[in-house]
C-alpha positions as semicolon CSV with decimal commas, in nm:
position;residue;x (nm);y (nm);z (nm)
1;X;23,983;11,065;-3,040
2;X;23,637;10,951;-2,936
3;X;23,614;10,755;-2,616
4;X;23,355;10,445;-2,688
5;X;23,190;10,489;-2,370
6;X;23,070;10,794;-2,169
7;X;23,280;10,928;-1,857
8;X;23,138;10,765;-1,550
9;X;22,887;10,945;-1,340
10;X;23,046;11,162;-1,134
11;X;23,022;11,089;-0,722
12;X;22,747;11,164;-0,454
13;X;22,754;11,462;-0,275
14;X;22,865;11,372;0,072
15;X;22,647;11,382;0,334
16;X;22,396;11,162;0,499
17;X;22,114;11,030;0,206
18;X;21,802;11,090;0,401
19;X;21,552;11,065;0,045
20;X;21,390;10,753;0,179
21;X;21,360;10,915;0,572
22;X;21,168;11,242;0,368
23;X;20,951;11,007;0,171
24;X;20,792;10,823;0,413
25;X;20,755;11,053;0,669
26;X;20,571;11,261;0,367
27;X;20,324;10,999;0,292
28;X;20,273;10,897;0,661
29;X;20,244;11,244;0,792
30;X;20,022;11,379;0,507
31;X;19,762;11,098;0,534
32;X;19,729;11,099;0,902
33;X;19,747;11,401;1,011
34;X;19,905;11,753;0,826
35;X;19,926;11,804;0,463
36;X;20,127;12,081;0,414
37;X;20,362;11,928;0,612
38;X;20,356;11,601;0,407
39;X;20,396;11,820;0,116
40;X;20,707;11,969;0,283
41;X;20,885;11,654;0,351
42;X;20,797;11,544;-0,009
43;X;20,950;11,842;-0,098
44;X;21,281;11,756;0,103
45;X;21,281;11,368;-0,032
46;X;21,307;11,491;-0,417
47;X;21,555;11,773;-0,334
48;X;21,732;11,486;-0,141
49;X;21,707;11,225;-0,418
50;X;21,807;11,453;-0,724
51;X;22,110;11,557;-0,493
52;X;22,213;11,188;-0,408
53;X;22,131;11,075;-0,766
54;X;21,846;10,820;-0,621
55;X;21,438;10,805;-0,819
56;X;21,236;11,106;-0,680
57;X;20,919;10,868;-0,657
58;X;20,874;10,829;-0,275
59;X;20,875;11,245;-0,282
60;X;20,628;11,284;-0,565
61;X;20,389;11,012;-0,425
62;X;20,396;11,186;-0,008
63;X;20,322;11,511;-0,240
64;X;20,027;11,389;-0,440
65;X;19,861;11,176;-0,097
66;X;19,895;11,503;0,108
67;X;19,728;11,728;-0,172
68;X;19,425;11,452;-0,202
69;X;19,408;11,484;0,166
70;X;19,377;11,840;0,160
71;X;19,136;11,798;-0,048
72;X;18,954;11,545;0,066
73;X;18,930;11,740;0,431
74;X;18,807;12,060;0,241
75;X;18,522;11,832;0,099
76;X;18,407;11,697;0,443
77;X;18,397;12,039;0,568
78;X;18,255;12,203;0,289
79;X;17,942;11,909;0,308
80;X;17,883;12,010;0,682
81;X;18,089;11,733;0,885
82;X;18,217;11,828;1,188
83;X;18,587;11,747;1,266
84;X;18,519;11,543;1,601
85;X;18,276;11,220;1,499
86;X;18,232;11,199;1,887
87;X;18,034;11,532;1,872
């Protein structure tokens, strides 16, 4: 026989839920100051949030700031800025 509804989701891993911590310490770190390491802890926020069954957005969005910083960095370089504007 045919249940009407689908079995309920099945419970989150225990733990402590630390997507949102890994999220904004992504976006925050990778504008400011590192990228890779804001690409790290975007990393760590979607491994966190596919684990704990939460949306993956806060991970992919820390991810995609720190690569345009990167980026952006390698420009200003590349175009002959210096690193110190007191200089």
């Amino acid at each position: 026989m045919n249940a009407p509804y689908p079995p309920p989701p099945p419970p989150p891993a225990p733990g402590k839920d630390r997507t949102t911590l890994w999220g904004v310490l992504g976006i925050v770190v990778g504008l400011l100051c590192c990228g890779i390491l804001g690409i790290v802890f975007g990393y760590l926020s979607i491994r966190d949030a596919k684990r704990f069954g939460k949306s993956p957005t806060l991970g992919y969005v820390a991810i995609a700031l720190s690569v345009i910083n990167i980026i952006a960095s390698a420009i200003w370089r590349a175009t002959g800025h210096n690193m110190y504007w007191y200089r």
